[in-house]
C-alpha positions in Angstrom: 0.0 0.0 0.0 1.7 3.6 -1.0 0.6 6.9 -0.7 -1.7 6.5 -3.6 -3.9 3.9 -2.1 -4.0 6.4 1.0 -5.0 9.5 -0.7 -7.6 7.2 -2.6 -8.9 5.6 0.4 -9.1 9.1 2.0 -10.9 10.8 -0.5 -13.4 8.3 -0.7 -14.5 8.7 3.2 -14.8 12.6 2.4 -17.1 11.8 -0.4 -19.0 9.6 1.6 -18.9 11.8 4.6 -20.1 14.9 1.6 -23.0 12.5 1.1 -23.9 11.9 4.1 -24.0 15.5 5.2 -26.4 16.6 2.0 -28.9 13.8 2.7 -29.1 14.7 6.3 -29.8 18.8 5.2 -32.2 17.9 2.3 -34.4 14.6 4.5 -37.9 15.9 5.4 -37.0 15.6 9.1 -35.0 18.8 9.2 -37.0 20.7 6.7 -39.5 22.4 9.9 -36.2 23.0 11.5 -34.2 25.0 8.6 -37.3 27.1 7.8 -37.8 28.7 11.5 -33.8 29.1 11.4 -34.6 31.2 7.8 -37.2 33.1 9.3 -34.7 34.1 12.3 -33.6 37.6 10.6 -36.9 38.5 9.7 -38.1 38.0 13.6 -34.9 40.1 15.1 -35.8 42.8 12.7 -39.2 42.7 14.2 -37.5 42.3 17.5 -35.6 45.5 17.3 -38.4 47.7 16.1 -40.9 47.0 18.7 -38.2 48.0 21.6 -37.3 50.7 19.5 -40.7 52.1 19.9 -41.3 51.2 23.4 -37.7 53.5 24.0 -39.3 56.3 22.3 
């Protein structure tokens, strides 16, 4: 076994670890999860504004 076999070996773990990863973000599972971390900015904004007007 050289370095080859190695850097082969290797770079197939990554690809399956790649794999792995975009199943896990794309499975229906995580989907409610992802969309309430998208909506995070949009809630801050709303967040900031209403002590903004409570300071006033």
């Amino acid at each position: 076994m050289d370095i080859n076999d190695l850097r082969g070996i290797l770079t197939a773990i990554i690809f399956i670890a790649f794999v792995g990863i975009w199943v896990w973000a794309w499975s229906h599972r995580r989907k409610e999860d992802f969309d309430a971390s998208a909506a995070l900015p949009l809630e801050e904004d709303t967040y900031i504004e209403s002590n903004e007007r409570e300071n006033i």
